[in-house]
C-alpha positions as CSV (number, residue, x, y, z in Angstrom):
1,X,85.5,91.4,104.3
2,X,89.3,91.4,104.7
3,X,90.9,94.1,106.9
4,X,93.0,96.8,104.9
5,X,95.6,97.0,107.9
6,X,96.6,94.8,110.5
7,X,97.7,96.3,114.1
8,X,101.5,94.8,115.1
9,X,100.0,91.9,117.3
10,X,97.8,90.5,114.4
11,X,100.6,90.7,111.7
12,X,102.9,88.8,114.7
13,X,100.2,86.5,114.8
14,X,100.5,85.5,111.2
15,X,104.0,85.7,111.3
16,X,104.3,83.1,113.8
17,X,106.2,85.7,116.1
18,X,105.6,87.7,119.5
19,X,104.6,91.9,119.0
20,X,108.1,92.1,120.8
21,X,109.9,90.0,118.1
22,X,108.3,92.0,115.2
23,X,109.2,95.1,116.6
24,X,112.8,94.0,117.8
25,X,113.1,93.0,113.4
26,X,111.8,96.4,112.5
27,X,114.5,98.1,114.8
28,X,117.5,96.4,114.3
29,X,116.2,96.9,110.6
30,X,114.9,93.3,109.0
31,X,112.1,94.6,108.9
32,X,111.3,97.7,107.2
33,X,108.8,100.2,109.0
34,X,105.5,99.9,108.5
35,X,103.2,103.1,107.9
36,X,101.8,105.0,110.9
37,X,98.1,105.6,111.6
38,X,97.7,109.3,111.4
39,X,95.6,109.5,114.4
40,X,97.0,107.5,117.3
41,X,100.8,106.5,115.9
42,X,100.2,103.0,115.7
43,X,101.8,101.1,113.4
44,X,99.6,99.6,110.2
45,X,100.9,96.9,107.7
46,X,99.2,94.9,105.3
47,X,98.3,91.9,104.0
48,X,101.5,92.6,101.6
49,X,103.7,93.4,104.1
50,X,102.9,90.5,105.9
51,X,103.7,88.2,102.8
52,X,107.2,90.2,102.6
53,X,108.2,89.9,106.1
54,X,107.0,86.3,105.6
55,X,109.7,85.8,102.9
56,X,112.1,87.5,104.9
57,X,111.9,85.1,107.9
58,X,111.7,82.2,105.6
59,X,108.1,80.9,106.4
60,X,107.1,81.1,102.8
């Protein structure tokens, strides 16, 4: 069974990137923010963000 989110390190991971250089992208605003777990804060994407931020970077 495939996960419905991915925490920040495992979408870096299939990025290709380091958690630092995803975040840096979502803060200067490459990447748009993903949605927050309602709980603890922590951010959530999934398997379609991935594919867009894949695009974005031009891995894809």
């Amino acid at each position: 069974m495939e996960k419905k989110y991915l925490k920040a390190e495992e979408a870096a991971k299939h990025l290709g990137v380091s958690k630092q250089t995803l975040l840096r992208y979502e803060k200067k605003g490459i990447f748009p923010s993903p949605r927050r777990n309602l709980v603890n804060q922590w951010r959530e994407y999934t398997q379609s963000d991935v594919q867009k931020m894949m695009k974005i970077i031009g891995r894809l």
